[in-house]
C-alpha positions as CSV (number, residue, x, y, z in Angstrom):
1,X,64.7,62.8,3.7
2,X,66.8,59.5,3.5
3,X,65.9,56.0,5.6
4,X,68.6,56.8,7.9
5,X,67.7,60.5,8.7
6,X,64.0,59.2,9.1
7,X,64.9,56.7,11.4
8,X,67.4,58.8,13.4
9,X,64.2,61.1,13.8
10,X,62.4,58.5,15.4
11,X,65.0,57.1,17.8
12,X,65.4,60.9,18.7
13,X,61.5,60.9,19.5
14,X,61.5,57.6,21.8
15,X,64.7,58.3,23.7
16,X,62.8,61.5,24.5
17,X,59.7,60.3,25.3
18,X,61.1,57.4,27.0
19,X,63.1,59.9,29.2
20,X,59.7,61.7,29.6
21,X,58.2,58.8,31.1
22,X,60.9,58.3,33.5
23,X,60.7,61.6,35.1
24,X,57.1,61.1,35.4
25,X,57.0,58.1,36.9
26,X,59.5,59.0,39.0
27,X,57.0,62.0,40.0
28,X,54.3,59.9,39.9
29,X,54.6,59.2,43.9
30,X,55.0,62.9,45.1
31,X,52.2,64.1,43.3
32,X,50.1,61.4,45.1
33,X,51.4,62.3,48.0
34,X,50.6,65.9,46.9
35,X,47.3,64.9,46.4
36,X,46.7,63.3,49.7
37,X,47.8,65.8,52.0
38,X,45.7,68.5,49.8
39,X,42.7,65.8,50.2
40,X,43.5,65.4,54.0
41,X,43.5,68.8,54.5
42,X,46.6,69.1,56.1
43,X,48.8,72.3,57.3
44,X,52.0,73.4,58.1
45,X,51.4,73.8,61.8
46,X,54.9,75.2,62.7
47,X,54.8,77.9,60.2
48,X,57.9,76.3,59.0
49,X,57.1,78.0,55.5
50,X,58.6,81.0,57.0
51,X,62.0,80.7,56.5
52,X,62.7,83.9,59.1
53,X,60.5,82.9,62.4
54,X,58.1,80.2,63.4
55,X,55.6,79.9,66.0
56,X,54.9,77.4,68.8
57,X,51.1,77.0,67.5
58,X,49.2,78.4,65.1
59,X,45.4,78.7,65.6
60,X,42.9,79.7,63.7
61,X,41.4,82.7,64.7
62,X,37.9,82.4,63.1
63,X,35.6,79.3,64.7
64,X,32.2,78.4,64.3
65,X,30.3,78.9,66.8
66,X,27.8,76.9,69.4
67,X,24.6,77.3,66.8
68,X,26.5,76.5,63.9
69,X,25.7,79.2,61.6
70,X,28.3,82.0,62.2
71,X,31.9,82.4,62.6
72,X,33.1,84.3,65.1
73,X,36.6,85.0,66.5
74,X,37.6,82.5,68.9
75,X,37.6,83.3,72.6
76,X,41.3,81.9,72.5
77,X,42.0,84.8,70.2
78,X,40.9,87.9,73.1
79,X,41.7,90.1,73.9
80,X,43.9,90.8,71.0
81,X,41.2,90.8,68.7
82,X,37.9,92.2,69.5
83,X,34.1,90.0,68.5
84,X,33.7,89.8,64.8
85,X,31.0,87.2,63.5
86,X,29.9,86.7,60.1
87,X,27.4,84.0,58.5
88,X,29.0,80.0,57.7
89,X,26.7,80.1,54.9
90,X,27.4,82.6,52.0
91,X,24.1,84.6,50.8
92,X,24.0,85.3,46.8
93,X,24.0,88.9,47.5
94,X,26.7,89.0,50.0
95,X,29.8,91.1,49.3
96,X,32.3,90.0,51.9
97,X,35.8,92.1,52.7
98,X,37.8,91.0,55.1
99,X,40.3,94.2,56.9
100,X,43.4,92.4,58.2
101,X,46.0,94.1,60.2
102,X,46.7,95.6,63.7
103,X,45.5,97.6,66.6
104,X,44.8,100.6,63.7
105,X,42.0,97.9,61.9
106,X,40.7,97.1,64.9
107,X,40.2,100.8,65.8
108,X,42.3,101.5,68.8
109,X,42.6,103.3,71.1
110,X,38.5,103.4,70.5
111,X,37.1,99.7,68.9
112,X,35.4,98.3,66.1
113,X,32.5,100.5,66.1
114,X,34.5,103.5,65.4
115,X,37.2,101.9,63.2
116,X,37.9,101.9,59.3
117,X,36.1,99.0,58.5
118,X,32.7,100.0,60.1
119,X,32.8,103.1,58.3
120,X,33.2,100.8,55.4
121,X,30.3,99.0,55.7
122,X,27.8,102.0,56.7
123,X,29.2,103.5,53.3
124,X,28.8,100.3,51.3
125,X,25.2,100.1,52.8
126,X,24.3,103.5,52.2
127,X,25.6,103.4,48.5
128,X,23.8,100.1,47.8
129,X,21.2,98.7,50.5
130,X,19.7,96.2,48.2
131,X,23.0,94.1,48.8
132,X,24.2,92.0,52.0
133,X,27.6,93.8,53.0
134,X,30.0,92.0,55.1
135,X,32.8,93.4,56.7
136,X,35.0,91.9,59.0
137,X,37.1,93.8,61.2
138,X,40.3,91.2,61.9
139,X,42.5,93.6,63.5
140,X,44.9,92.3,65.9
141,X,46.7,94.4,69.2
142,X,50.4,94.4,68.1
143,X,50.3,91.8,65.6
144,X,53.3,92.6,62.9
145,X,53.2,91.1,59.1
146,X,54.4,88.1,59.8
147,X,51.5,87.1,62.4
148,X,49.1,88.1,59.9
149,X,50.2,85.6,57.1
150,X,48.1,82.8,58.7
151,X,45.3,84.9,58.8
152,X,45.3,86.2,55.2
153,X,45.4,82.4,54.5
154,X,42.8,81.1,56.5
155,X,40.0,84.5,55.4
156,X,40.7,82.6,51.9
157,X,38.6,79.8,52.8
158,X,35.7,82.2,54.2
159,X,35.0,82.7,49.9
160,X,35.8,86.4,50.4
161,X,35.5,89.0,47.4
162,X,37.8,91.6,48.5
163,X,40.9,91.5,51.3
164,X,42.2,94.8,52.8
165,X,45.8,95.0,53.9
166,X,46.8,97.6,56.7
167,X,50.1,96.6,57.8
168,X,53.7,98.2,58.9
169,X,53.7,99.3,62.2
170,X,54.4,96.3,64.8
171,X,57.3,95.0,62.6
172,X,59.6,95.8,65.6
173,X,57.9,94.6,68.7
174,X,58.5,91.5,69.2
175,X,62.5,90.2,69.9
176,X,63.5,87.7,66.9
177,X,67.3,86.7,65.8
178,X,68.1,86.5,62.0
179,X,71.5,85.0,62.3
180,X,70.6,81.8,61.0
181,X,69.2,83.7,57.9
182,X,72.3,85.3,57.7
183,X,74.3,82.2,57.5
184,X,71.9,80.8,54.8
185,X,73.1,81.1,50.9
186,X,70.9,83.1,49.6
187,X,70.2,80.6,46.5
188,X,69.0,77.9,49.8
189,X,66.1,80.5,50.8
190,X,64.8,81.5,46.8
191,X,65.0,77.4,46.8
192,X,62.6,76.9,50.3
193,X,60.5,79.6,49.2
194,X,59.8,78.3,45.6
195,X,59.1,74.3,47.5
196,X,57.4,76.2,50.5
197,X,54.0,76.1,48.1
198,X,54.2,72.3,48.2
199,X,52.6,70.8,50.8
200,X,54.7,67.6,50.5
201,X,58.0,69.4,51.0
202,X,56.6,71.6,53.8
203,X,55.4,68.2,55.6
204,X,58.5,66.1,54.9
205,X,60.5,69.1,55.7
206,X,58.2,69.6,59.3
207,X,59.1,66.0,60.1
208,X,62.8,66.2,59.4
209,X,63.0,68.9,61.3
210,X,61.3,67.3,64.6
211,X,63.7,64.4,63.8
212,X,66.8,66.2,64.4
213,X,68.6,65.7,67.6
214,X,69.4,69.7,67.8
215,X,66.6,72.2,68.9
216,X,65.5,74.8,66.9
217,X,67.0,78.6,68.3
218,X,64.2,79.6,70.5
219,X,64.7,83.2,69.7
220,X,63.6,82.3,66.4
221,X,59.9,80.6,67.4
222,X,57.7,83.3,68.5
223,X,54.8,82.1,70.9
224,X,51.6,81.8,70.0
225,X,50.6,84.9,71.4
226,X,52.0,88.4,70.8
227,X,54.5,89.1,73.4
228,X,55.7,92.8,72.5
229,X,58.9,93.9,74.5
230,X,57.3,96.6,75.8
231,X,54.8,94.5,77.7
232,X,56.6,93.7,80.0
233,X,59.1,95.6,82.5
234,X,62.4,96.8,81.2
235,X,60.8,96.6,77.3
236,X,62.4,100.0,76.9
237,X,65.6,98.9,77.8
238,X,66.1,96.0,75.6
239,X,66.2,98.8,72.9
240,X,69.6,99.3,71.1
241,X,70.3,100.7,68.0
242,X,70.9,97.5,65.4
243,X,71.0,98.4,61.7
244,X,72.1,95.2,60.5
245,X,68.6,93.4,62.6
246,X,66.5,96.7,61.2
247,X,67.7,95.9,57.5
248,X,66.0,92.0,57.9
249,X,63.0,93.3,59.4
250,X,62.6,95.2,56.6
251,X,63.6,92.4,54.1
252,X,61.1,90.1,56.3
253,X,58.6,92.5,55.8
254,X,58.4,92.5,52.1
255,X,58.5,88.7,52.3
256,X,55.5,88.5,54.5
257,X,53.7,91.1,51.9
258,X,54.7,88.9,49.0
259,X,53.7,85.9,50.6
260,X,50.3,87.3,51.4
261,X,49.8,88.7,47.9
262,X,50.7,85.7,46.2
263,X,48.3,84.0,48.4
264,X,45.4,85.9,47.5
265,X,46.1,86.3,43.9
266,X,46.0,82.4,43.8
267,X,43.1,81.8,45.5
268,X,41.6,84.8,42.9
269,X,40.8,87.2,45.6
270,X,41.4,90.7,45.4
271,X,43.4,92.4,47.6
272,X,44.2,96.1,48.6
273,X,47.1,97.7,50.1
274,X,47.4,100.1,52.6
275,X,50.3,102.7,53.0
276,X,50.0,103.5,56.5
277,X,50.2,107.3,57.8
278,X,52.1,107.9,61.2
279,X,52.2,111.2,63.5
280,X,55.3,113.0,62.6
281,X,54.5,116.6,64.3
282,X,53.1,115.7,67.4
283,X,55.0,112.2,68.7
284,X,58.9,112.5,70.0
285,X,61.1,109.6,69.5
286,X,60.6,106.8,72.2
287,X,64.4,106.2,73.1
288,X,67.0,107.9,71.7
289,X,71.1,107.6,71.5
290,X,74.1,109.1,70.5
291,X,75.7,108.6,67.3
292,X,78.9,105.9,67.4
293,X,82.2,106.9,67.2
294,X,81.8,110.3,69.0
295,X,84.6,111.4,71.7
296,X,83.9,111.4,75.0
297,X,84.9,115.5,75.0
298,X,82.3,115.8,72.2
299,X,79.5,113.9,74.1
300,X,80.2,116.1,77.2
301,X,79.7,118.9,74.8
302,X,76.3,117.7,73.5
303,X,75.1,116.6,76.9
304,X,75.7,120.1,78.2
305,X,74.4,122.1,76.0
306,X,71.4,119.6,75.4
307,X,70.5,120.4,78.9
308,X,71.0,123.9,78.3
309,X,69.1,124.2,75.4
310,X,65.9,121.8,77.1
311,X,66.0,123.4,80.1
312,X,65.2,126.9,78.7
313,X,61.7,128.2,78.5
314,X,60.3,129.4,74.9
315,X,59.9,133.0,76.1
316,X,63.7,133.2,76.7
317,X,64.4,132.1,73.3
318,X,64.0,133.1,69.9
319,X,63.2,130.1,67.3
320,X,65.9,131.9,65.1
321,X,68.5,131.6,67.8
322,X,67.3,127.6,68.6
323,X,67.6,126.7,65.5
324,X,71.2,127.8,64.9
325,X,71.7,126.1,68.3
326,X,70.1,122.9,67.4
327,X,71.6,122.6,64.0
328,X,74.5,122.4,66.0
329,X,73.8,119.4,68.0
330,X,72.6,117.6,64.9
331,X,76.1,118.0,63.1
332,X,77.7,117.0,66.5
333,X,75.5,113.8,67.0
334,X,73.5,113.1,63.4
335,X,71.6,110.2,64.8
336,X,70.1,111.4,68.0
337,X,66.9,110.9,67.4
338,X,65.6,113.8,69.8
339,X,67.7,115.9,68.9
340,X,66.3,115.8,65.2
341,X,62.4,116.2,66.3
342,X,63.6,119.2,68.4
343,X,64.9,120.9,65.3
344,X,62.0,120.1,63.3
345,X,59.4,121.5,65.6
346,X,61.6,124.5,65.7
347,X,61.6,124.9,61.9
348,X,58.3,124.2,61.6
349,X,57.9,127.2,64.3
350,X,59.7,129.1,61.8
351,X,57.4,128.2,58.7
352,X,60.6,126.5,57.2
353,X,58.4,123.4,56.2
354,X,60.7,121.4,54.2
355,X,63.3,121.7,56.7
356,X,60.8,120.7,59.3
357,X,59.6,117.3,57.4
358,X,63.1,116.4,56.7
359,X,64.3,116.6,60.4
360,X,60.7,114.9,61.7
361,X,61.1,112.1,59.2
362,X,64.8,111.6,60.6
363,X,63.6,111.8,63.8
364,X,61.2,108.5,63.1
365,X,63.8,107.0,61.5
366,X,66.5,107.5,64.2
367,X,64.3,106.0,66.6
368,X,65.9,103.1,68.5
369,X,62.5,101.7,70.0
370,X,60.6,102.3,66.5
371,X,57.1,102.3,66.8
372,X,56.0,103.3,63.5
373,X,56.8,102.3,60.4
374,X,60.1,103.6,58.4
375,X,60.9,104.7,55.1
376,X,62.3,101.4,53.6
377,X,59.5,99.8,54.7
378,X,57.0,102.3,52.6
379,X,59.5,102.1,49.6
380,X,58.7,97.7,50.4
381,X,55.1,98.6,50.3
382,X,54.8,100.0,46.9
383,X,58.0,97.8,45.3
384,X,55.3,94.7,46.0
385,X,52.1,97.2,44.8
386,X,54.5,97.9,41.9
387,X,55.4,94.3,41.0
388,X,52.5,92.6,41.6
389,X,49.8,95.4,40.1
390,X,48.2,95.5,43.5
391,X,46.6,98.7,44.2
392,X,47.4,100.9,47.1
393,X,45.5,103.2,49.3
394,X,47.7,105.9,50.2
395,X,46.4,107.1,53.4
396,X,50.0,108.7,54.0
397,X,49.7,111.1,51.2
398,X,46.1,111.9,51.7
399,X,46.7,112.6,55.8
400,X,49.5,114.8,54.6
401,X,47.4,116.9,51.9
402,X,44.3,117.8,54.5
403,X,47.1,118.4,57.2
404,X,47.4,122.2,57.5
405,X,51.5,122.6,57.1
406,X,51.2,118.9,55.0
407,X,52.7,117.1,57.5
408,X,50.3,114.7,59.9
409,X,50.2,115.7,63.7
410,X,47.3,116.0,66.8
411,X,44.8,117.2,64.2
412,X,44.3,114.2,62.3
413,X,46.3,111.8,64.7
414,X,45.2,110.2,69.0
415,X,49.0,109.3,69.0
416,X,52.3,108.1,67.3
417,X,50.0,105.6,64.6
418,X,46.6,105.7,65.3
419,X,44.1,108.1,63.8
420,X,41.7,109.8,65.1
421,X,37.5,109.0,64.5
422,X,37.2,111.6,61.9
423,X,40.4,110.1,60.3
424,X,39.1,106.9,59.8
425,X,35.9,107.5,58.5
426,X,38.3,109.0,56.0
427,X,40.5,106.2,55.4
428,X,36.9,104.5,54.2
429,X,36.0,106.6,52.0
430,X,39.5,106.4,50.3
431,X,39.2,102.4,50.2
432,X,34.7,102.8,49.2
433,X,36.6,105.0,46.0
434,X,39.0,102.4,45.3
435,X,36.7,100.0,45.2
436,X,34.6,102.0,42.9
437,X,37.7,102.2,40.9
438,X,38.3,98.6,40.6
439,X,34.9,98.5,39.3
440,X,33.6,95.7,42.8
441,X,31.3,98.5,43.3
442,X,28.8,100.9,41.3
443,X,28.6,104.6,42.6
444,X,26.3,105.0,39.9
445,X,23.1,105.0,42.1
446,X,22.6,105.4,45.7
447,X,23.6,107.9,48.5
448,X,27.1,109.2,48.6
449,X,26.1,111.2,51.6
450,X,27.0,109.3,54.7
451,X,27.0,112.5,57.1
452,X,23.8,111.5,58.6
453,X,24.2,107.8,59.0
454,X,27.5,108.5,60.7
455,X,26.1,110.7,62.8
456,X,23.4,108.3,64.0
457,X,25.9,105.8,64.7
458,X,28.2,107.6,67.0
459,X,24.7,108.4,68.8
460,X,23.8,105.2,69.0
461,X,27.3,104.6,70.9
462,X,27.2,104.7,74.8
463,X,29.2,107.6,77.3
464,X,31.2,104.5,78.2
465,X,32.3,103.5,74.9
466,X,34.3,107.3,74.5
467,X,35.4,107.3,78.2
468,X,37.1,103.3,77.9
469,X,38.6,105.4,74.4
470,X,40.6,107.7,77.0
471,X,41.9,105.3,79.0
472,X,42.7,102.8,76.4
473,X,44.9,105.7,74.8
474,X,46.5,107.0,78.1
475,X,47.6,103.2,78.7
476,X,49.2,103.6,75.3
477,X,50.9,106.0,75.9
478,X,52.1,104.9,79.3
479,X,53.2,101.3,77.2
480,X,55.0,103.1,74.3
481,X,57.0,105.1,76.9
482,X,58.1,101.7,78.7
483,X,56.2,102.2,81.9
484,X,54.4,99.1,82.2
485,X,54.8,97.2,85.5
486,X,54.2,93.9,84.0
487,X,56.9,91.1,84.8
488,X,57.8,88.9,82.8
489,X,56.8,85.0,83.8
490,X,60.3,83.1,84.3
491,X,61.1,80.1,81.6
């Protein structure tokens, strides 16, 4: 190599590292500021992270408590969430899961006592009593993915070995806009989501945003508290058929999952997800309407022989002749919702199963006030599973393989989402195996056998706990069907 070729070499070299240096330096002051707000402790308070919604507060929803040596749920927190405590000092021999999701982890219509995650823990304790198993049951009454980010978040802090995801079916409670999404580039919101981790953007980006002279869309900051449509008066009503707003629920729905994955696989946590099982048999669509674009001689059509057909007795018609009848309706108006769970039942009456599933399924999907979670959102579910090698827990596919016909209804189901004791003492033993699978637990000694211990539990449970069961699930029922008398408190 000659002098010159040498000595370009080296002038290469400094102009690099000389260029090197610059961009550091000119880092330098961000990562001190990065540094700071990690070492102050400081969080996004406005959920501004979330480029969909925010919230008015965010608080946290474990506290410590008077004596100092548990946490417990905070009493601002009720009655959304029920009392869950566990100790502010880890043990060696703890084993601590945390089961995050909605009024289906916290055991409704029932409570705690008789939900998944107790089951849980009398399993884990049966299969290994010489360890300390903690689980803590932070189901919340209504609370959809996006609510339960922050939670997933703070339980990372609590050093817990294994998190439990049961989410899907409050996604479209709560009233929420996406227009401003809409108008966003979609290379601005991969940008904001990739800088969201920072805590220097998030905080400069929190205090630009209070320094703007324009407020931000108020349908697009949720209070701090759940406030479900259907809590109020007239929820029902506020129900119209919206594709375009169902397509970003779904789209915020595998952001919230992705956000809550990433979350946990940073802090090193394991995580499990749960593909929730609804009640397809045995729960009609809450609000139903008629397809667009259809004439007003071929709604009068419909409507007439819709009341013909529901106003006739089962004795006075054959299933054959129904379903021929129904079919009929369905090609008239394919997206009345009813209409579609009529002709299932009657195929199902007929022992035409596949028919039956695929008309029940479009039934739940047709729904305009949907209360349990749709298909895309299951195909979300296991796209994230998929991407992320996350493991999920089907409970859909195992409720439909013990279901007699294969397809979930009043056997294994209280209502529309919620599963009955039996099913989630089931839903326990699915998550105690996949555990054992993952290898946080040995089944290699110990007592598989958990008839007895379950038994002794539910004896152990007062009359009162059962009959408060009854009437939290007739209320339930009375809510999803829009009969609440609540009014809503003026602005």
């Amino acid at each position: 190599m000659s002098g010159n070729q040498v000595g370009s070499t080296k002038s290469w070299k400094r102009s690099l590292l000389f260029r090197v240096g610059a961009i550091a330096i000119g880092l330098l002051p961000f990562l001190l500021f990065e540094l700071v707000l990690w070492g102050w402790g400081w969080q996004n308070s406005d959920a501004v992270t979330d480029p969909y919604i925010g919230f008015t507060e965010i608080r946290p929803l474990f506290v410590v408590n008077g004596a100092g040596g548990e946490y417990e749920i905070a009493s601002n927190r009720m009655p959304l969430f029920c009392e869950a405590k566990f100790p502010a000092v880890k043990a060696d021999n703890e084993f601590r899961v945390f089961c995050i999701g909605g009024s289906t982890v916290q055991g409704r219509p029932f409570a705690p006592d008789t939900s998944f995650p107790k089951w849980l823990q009398l399993r884990l304790e049966q299969l290994d009593s010489t360890r300390k198993w903690t689980v803590v049951n932070c189901g919340g009454v209504s609370y959809a993915s996006y609510r339960l980010v922050p939670i997933v978040e703070e339980v990372l802090d609590y050093e817990p070995d294994l998190i439990v995801l049961y989410t899907g079916q409050n996604e479209f409670l709560e009233d929420r806009t996406y227009d401003q999404i809409k108008k966003t580039p979609s290379w601005i919101g991969r940008t904001h989501e990739r800088l969201s981790s920072f805590r220097s953007y998030s905080f400069l980006r929190s205090r630009l945003m209070e320094a703007k002279s324009e407020p931000v869309d108020p349908e697009n900051v949720l209070p701090t508290d759940v406030e479900a449509r259907l809590d109020f008066r007239g929820g029902l009503e506020q129900y119209e058929r919206d594709d375009p707003w169902r397509e970003d629920i779904v789209e915020h729905f595998e952001q919230n999952l992705n956000a809550m994955v990433d979350a946990a696989e940073e802090a090193e946590v394991p995580l499990i997800l749960c593909n929730p099982v609804t009640n397809l048999m045995d729960a009609s669509p809450f609000k139903s309407q008629h397809s667009s674009g259809m004439t007003e001689s071929q709604l009068s059509k419909f409507e007439s022989e819709w009341q013909a057909l529901t106003g006739e007795t089962e004795e006075r018609v054959e299933w054959s002749e129904m379903s021929v009848r129904l079919k009929a309706l369905v090609e008239m108006n394919p997206r009345h919702a009813e209409a579609h769970y009529r002709l299932g039942q009657v195929y199902h009456q007929l022992g035409e199963l596949e028919s039956a599933r695929r008309h029940l399924v479009l039934a739940k999907e047709e729904d305009v006030c949907p209360l349990r979670i749709v298909e895309p959102m299951y195909a979300a579910i296991n796209r994230v599973a998929k991407e992320n090698a996350v493991p999920i827990v089907d409970v859909k596919a195992f409720f439909e393989s013990v279901a007699p016909d294969g397809i979930p209804g009043r056997g294994s189901m209280l209502d529309h989402v919620h599963p009955t004791i039996f099913g989630h003492q089931q839903i326990s033993e699915l998550l105690m195996w996949e555990m054992v699978e993952r290898g946080l637990v040995d089944a290699g000694s110990g007592e598989l056998d958990c008839g007895e211990a379950f038994k002794s539990h539910l004896e152990s449970l007062p009359f009162l706990y059962f009959e408060l069961g009854k009437d939290r699930l007739a209320g339930l029922k009375r809510w999803a069907e829009g009969k609440v008398t609540r009014e809503r408190s003026p602005e």
